[in-house]
N, C-alpha and C positions, 0 to 999 in steps of 0.2 A: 686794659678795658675799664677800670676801674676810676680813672681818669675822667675817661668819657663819659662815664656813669653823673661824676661829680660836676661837670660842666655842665649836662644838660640840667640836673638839679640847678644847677646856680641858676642855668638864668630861665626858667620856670619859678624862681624863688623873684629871682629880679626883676621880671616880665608880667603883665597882664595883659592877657588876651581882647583885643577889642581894635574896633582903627580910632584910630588919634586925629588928632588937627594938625594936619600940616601934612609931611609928604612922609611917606617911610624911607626911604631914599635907600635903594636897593644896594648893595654891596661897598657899604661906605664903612670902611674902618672908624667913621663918627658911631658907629652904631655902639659901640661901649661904653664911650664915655657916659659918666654921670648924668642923671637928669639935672637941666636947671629949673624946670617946670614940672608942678605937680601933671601926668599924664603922659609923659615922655616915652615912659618906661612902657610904653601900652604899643600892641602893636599888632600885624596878623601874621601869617606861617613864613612870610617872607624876612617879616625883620626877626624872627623866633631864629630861622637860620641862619641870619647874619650874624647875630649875636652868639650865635654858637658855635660858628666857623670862626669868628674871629677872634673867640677866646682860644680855640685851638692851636689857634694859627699864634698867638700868644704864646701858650705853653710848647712849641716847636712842635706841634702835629700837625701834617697837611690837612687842611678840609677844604671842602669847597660846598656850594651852595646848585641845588640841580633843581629844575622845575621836574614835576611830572603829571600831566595830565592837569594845571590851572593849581596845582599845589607845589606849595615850594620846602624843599625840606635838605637840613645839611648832610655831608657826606665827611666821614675822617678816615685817615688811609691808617691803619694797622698794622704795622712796619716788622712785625712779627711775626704774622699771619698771612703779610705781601698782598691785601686786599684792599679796599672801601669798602667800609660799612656806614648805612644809613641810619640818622636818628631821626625821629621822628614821635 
């Protein structure tokens, strides 16, 4: 869990909340990489999840990314515990 903890730190550290110029581009493994532009790193609940599933999906955690209700937030499987848990 702790893991988990530290990933969503990260990209809350690496993220600011806001929409951007251009497209957020939903489920795109581009979503980590580096900014080349100042504002890159800006984004709303959908690319928040991307960038959280897919650092997961990085470190060999399942995640996957679930809308609910017009918000969009990641999910990592707990392999432990045999569950999904949601961050948010």
């Amino acid at each position: 869990m702790q893991v988990l903890i530290d990933i969503a730190t990260w990209v809350r550290e690496t993220m600011s909340f806001g929409k951007m110029g251009g497209s957020n581009e939903r489920n795109s493994a581009d979503a980590v990489k580096p900014a080349a532009r100042d504002g890159e790193n800006r984004g709303l609940c959908d690319r928040y999840a991307n960038y959280f599933a897919a650092a997961c999906q990085a470190n060999g955690i399942p995640a996957r990314v679930i809308e609910l209700n017009g918000h969009v937030v990641p999910e990592a499987f707990l392999r432990d515990a045999g569950h999904w848990v949601m961050i948010d």
